[in-house]
N, C-alpha and C positions, 0 to 999 in steps of 0.2 A: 302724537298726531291725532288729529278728529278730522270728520266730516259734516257740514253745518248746512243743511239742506232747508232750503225755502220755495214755496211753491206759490209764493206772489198770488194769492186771494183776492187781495185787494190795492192801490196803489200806494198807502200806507205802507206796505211791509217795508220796503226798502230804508225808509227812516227807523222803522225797529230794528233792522237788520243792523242799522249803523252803531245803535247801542250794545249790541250784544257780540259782535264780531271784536276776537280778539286782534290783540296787536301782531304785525307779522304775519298780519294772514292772508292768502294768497287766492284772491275773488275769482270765480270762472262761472261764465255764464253762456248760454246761447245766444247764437250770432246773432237769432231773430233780433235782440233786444237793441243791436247797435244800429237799426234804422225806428229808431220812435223818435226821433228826433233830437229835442236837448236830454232825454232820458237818456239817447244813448249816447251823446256827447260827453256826459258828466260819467257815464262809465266807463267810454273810452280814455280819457283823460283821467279819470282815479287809476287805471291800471288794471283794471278787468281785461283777462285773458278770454277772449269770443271761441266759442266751439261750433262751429258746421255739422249740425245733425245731420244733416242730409248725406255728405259725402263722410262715412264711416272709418277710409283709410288717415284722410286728413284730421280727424275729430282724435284719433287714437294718439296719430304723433304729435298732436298738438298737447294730448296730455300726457304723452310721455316725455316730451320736452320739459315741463315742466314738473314734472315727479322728479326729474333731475336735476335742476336747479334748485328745486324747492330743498332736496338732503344736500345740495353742494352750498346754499346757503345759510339751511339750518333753519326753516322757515317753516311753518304750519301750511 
């Protein structure tokens, strides 16, 4: 397992990101991003898991929901 961190520079990154992101891999990003509108349609719909910084108890089981899924499917 890795961890594949991008800090979006510029609006470019997200097409690199598309090349270099392995298969099976399992997108999460800040909720901010699901109101930019079709930027955040096409993540909502690829399957990007959104994280609420702001509320810390919801942000935590949101990824511990998915660290469980992630080893009960076998998925990066």
């Amino acid at each position: 397992p890795f961890v594949i961190v991008c800090n979006h520079q510029a609006s470019l990154d997200l097409m690199g990101m598309v090349e270099v992101i392995p298969e099976r891999c399992v997108p999460i990003a800040k909720r901010e991003l699901l109101y930019l509108g079709t930027v955040g349609w096409a993540c909502w719909l690829s399957g990007i898991i959104f994280i609420d910084r702001q509320r810390r108890d919801a942000a935590i089981e949101v990824i511990s929901r998915t660290a469980s899924a992630m080893r009960r499917e076998n998925v990066r």
